[in-house]
N, C-alpha and C positions, 0 to 999 in steps of 0.2 A: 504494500500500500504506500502509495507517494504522501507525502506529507500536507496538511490540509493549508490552504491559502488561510492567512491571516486573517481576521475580519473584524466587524463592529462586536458582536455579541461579547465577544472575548475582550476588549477593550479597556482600556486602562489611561491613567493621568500618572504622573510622579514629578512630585514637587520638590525639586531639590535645589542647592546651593553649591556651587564651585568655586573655585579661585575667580577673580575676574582678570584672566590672561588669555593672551592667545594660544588657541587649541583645545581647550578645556571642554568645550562646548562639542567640539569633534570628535574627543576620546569619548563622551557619553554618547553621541550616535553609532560610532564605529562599534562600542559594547553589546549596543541593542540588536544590530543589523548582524554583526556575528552569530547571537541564538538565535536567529529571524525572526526578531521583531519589525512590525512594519510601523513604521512613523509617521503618525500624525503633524497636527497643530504643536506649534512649538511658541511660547508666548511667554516673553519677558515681565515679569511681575515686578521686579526691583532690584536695580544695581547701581551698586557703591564703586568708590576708587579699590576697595577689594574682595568685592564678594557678587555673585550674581544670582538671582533667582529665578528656575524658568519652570513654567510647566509644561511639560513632556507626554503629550498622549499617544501613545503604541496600540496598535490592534494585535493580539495573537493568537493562537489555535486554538486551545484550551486553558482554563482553569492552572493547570500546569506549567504550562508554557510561559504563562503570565508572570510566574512563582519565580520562573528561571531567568526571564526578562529582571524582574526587582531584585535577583542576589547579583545578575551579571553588573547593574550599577553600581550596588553598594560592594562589590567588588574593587572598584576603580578609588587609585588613591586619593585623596584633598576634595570628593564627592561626599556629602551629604543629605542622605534623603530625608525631607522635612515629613512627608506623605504622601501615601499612594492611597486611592481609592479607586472600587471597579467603576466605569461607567453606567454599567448597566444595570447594577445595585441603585445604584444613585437613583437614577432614574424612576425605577420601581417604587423609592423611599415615599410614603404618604399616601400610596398608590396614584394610578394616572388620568384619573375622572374625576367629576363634581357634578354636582348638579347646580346650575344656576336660575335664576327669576327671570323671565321673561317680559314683567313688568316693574316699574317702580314701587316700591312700596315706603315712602316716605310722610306721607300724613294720613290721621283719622279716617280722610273721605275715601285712600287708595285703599284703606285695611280695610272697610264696612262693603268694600264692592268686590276685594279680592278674596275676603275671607265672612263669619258670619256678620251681617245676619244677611249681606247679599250673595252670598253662594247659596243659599236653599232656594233663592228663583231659578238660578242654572240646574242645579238637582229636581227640581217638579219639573222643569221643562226635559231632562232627558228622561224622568220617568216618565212622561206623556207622550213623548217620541224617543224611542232608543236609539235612533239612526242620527241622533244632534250629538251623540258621544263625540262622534268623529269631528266635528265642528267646533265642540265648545269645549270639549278637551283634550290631553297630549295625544293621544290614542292614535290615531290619523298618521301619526310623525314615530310609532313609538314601537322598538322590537327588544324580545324579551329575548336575553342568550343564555341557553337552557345547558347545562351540563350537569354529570352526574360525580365527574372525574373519573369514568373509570378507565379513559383512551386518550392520555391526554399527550398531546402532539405525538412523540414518538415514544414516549417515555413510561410508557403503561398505566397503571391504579393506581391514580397519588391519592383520587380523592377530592370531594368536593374545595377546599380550604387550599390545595395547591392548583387545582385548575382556575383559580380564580382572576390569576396575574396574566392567562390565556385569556378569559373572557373580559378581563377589564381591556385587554388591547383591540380584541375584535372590535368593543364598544369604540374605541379612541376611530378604528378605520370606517366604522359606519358611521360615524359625524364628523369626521376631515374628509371623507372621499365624497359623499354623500349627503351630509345632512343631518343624518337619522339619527334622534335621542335611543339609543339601543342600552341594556343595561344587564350586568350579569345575574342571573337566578341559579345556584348553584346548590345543586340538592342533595341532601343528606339521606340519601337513601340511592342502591343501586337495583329497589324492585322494580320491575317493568309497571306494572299498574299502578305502582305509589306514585313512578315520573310522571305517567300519563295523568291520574286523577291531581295532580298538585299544579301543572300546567294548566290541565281546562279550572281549574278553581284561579286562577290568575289570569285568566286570558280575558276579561274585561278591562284592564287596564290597558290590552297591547294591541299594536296592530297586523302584527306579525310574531312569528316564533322563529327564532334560527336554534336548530340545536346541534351542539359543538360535543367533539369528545367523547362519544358515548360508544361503548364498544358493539363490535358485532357476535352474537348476530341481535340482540335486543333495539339496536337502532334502528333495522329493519320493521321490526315489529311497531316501536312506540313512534316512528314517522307515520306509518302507513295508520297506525288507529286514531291517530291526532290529526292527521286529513281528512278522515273520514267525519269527525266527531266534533272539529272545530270549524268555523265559517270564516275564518282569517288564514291567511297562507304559511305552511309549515314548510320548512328548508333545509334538509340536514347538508351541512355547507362538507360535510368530511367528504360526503357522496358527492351531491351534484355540482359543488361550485369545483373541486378536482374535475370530476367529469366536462364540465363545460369549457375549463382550462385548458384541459387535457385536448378536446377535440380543435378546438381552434389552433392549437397551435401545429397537430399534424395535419390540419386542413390545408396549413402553409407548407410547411415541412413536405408534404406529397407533391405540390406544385413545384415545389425546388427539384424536386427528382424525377418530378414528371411520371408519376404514377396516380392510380386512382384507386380513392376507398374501397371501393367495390372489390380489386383487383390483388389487394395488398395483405400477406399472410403477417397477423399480427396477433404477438405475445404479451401475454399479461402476467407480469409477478407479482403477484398480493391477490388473495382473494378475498379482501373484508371487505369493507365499506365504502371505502374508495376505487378498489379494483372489481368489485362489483358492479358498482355504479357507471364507471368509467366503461365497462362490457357494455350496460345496456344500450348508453347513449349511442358508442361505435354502431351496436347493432341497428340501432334508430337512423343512423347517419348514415346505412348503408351498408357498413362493415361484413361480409360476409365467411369471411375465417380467422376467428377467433379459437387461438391459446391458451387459456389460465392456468396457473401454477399456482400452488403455494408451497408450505413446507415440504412436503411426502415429494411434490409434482405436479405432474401433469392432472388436472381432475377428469379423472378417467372413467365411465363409467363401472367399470368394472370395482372402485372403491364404493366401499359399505360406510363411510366415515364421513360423505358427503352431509354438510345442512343443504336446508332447502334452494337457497342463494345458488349454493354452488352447484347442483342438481344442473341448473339453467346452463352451464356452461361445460356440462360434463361431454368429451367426445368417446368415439372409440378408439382412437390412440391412447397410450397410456407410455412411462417414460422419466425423464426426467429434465427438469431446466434446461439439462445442455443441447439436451435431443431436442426439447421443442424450439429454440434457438436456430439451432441449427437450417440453416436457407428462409428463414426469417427474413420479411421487409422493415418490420416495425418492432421494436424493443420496449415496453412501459413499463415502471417499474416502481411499486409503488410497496415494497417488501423491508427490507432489511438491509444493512451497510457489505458493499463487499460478496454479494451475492453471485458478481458477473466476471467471468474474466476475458482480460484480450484476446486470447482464444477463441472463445465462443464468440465473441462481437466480429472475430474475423471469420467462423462460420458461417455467419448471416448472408442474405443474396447481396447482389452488388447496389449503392448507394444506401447503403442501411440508414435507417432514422431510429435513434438511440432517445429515450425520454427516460434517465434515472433520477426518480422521483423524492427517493428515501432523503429524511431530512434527519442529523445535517450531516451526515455522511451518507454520499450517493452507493445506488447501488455497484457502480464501477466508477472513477474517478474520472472526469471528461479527460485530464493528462498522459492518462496512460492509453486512448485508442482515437486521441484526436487525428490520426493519420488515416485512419482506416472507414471514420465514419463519415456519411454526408452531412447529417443532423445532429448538434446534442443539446440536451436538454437537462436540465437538470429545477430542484426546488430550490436551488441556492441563490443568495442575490449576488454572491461576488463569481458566476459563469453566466456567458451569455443562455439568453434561453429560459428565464427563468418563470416557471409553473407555478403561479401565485396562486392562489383563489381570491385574493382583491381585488383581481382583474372582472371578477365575475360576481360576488356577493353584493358587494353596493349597489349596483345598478341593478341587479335582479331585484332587492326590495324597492327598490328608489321607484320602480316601476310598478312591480305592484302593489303598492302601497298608492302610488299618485292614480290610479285606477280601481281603485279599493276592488282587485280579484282577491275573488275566494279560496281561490288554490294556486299552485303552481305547476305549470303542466312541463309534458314533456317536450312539446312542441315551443314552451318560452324558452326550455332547458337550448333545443336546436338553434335559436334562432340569436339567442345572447353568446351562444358558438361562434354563430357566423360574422355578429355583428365586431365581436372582437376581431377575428380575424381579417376583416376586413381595412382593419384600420394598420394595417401595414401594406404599403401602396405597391404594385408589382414592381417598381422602381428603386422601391428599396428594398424588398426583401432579399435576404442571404442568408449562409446558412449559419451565420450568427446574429439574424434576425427576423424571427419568426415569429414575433408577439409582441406586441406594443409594451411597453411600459406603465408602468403600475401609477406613474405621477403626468402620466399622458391624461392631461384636460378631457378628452374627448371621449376616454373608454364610459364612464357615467353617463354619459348623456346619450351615446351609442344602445349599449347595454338598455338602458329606463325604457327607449325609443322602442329596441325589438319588443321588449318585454309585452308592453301595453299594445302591439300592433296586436303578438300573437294569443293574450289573454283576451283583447279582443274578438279575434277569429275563434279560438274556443269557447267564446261565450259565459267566460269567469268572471268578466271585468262588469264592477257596479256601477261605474261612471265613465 
């Protein structure tokens, strides 16, 4: 395994003091770049006729690395580290939301109309009409982010109380990309029916559900009974917003190779929630030979050990990873670090398109088969390519929420696909660029656009 690219998560400041001479300032860069640290901001705080103060931000791989980065300094002679702090502790410190007033509340007459005794005329009036909720209060604007913690990013059962620093940022990207007051609900229980009955007992406040984290196969279950059962639109973002990522970007990816869905033998590593999901959409879009793997393999019919999910995608091949790679067009990979090797990526047919997904070590490392592949992909922000799901969630509620649909279908799922992908013009696309960016203005308003044509056309949309 090549060593992983420095990055923000890992990040660091170190606030030290040197002689103020020349060179001083070089031998603590030269320290850093030795264990491969990568250097930031460097920002002079205060200097005398003999002393200097800088602060020094490094990016680096891990927890570790960072460790090794702060003794290589305080290694260095007439260096004194004043303090180091993580960035991204920092960050987290207080947590990263608020809620704020929407209106003034500075005298008598603002408190008697925002709160009692004029708030019980807004309360008889949506008990006289329920449909003024939307109007007259947040609800209209407002999604609830449901976890359980029991699948939380890649890191398994933390638990409602650690998932919670996931779901405060989801909230941060549904009101910076979007708008949307979204807020975490983070439940103390991992029964199927306690999540479902505690959601619709809270679902008068929302206007929507996104629910994060939750493993499979129970996520299957509590989506699919929480659509049925609620009149607001449920989203489990692990599935579909991967899934709608996922297709838009080999929508491009196939264009650069000049192949078509229809045509294109394509492997799926991961069958949970995301690699399921990600199956049906392909199959929706066209896809007509589909792969899936998980641990064991190939899901074969011949295994007794299938759930129902995986049932959907059993063939009569049976095998292993490397077999079904093997003369492969499409690689996705949405498993485990380290799953793939150069090898296998070079049994693939010619012009392979590689999407390894696994966060934050891919399932093959884009360095070790960048010669060999036409496409790569990965969930990382520091390789081109990168498979977000913020490319896809904001706009999907932004949409149906400004259409007050009922559900979300699978035809909005295709269509916030396409609209993504469209926003990389055939003039630019290459094969280190196959998906807009995530701070691209335009993907929200794209996205909202397909959403409400095709909730529309299916007949979800109340307005």
């Amino acid at each position: 395994m090549v060593d992983l690219t420095p990055n923000p998560s890992f990040s660091l400041t170190i606030r030290l003091t040197v002689p103020n001479r020349a060179g001083m300032l070089a031998s603590v860069t030269q320290a850093i770049a030795q264990v491969g640290g990568n250097l930031g901001q460097i920002i002079l705080i205060e200097q005398t006729r003999k002393i200097s103060t800088r602060d020094i931000t490094i990016d680096a791989t891990s927890t570790e690395h960072a460790e090794q980065i702060v003794q290589a300094v305080k290694a260095l002679a007439d260096t004194k580290i004043i303090n180091v702090y993580d960035r991204t502790f920092n960050l987290h410190r207080g947590g990263k939301i608020s809620i704020a007033s929407k209106q003034p509340l500075d005298s008598p007459v603002e408190l008697a109309m925002a709160y009692t005794p004029g708030v019980g005329r807004i309360c008889h009036a949506i008990a006289e009409d329920p449909e003024q909720v939307y109007s007259l209060t947040i609800k209209s604007n407002t999604v609830a982010i449901v976890t359980d913690g029991s699948a939380v990013l890649g890191l398994g059962n933390l638990g409602p109380a650690a998932a919670l620093p996931v779901m405060e940022g989801k909230a941060m990207l549904f009101k910076e990309f979007a708008g949307i007051d979204a807020f975490p609900v983070c439940i103390a229980t991992q029964d199927t029916d306690s999540i479902i009955e505690t959601v619709k007992n809270i679902s008068p406040v929302f206007g929507g559900v996104n629910l994060e984290d939750i493993s499979a196969p129970r996520c299957f279950e509590i989506e699919a009974r929480l659509r049925r059962e609620l009149d607001i639109p449920v989203f489990h973002d692990d599935q579909h917003g991967t899934a709608i990522v996922s297709l838009a970007a080999l929508t491009n990816a196939l264009k650069l190779v000049n192949k078509s869905i229809e045509d294109v033998r394509i492997v799926i590593n991961g069958a949970g929630a995301a690699g399921v999901a990600i199956g049906r959409l392909l199959r929706k879009a066209g896809a007509k030979t589909i792969l899936m793997c998980d641990s064991r393999g190939v899901l074969s019919k011949n295994r007794n050990d299938l759930t129902e999910q995986k049932r959907e995608f059993a063939v009569e091949a049976a095998g292993s990873l490397a077999g079904a790679i093997s003369g492969a067009d499409v690689f996705l990979g949405v498993s485990i670090p380290g799953v793939v090797t150069p090898e296998m990526i070079r049994s693939m047919a010619k012009k392979p398109i590689v999407m390894a997904m696994a966060n934050p070590t891919p399932e093959i490392q884009p360095e070790l088969v960048e010669d060999y592949v036409a496409v790569m992909a990965t969930g990382r922000s520091d390789y081109p390519n990168q498979i977000n799901n913020v490319l896809a969630f904001p706009g999907i509620f932004r949409g149906a929420l400004d259409c007050r649909a009922q559900e979300i279908t699978a035809n909005m799922y295709l269509e916030a696909a396409s609209a993504i992908a469209s926003l990389v013009k055939a003039s630019d696309l290459d094969r280190e660029h196959i998906i807009p960016s995530v701070f691209d203005e335009r993907v929200v308003t794209a996205v909202a656009a397909a959403v409400q044509r095709a909730a529309r056309q299916d007949g979800v949309a109340q307005r």
